[in-house]
C-alpha positions as CSV (number, residue, x, y, z in Angstrom):
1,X,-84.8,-187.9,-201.9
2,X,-86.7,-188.3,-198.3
3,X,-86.3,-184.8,-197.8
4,X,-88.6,-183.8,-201.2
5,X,-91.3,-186.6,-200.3
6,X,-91.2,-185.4,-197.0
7,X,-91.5,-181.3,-198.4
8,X,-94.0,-182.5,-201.0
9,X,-96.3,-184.3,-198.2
10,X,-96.4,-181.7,-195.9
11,X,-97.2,-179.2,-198.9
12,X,-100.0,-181.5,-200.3
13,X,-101.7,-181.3,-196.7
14,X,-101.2,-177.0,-196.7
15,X,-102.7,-176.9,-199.6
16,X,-105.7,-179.1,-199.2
17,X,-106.4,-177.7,-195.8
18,X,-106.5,-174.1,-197.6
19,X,-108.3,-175.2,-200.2
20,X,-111.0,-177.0,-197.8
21,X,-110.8,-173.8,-195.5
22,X,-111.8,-171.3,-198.6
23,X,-114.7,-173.9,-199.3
24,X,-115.8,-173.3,-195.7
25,X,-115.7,-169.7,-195.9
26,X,-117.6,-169.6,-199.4
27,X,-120.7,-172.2,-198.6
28,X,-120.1,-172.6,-194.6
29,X,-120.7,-176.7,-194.8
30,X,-119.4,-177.3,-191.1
31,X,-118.1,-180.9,-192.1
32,X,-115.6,-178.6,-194.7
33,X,-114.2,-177.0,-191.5
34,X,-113.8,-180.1,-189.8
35,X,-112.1,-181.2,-192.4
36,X,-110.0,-178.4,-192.9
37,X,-109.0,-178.8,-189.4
38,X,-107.7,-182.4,-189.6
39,X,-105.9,-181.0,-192.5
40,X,-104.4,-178.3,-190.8
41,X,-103.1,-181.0,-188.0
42,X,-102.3,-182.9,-190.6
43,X,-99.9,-180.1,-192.0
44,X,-98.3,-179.9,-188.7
45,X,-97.7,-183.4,-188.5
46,X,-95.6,-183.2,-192.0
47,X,-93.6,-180.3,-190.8
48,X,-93.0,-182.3,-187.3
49,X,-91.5,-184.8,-189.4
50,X,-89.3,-182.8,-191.8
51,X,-87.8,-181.3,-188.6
52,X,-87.6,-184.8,-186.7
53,X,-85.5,-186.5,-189.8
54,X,-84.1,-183.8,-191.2
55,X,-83.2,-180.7,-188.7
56,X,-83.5,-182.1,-185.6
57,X,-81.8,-185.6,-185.9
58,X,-80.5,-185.5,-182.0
59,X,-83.6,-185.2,-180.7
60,X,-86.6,-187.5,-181.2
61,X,-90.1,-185.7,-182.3
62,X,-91.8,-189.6,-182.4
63,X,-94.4,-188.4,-179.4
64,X,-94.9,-184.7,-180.8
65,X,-95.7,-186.1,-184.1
66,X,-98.1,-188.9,-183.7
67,X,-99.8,-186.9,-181.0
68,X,-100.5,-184.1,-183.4
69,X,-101.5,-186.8,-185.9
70,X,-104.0,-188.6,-183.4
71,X,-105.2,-184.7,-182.7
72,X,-106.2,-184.1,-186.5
73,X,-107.9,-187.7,-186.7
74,X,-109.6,-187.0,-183.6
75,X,-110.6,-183.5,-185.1
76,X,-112.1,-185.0,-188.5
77,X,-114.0,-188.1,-186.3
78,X,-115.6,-185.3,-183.9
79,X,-116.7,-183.3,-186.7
80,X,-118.2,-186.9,-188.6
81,X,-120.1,-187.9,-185.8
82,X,-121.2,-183.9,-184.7
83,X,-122.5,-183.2,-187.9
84,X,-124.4,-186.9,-188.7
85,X,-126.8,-186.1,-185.4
């Protein structure tokens, strides 16, 4: 049962990243990219933990993932605080 929440999660976060990212490309609202980025981070994040519980169960991805998720928040945060000035 993990491994479909897990599958589901990381699809959710593909999907909204492409959906934000053919947003950006259509009306070119820089926030949208931004936000398609911290998606995008966010996607890797997902896949980072279906291979650290469910592949890779020797080895732990703990570091890899949280880094990539502090990298997408840091993305989206960037992008908040670029585009308010």
């Amino acid at each position: 049962m993990a491994a479909v929440i897990y599958a589901l999660c990381a699809i959710t976060s593909l999907v909204a990243a492409a959906l934000l990212w053919r947003e950006y490309a259509r009306t070119r609202y820089r926030i949208l990219f931004w936000s398609a980025l911290c998606f995008a981070g966010l996607t890797v994040n997902n896949v980072l933990l279906v291979l650290d519980r469910l592949v890779f169960t020797d080895v732990d991805l703990t570091l890899l993932r949280l880094t990539a998720a502090a990298v997408a928040m840091l993305l989206l945060l960037f992008g908040l605080i670029w585009e308010s000035e």
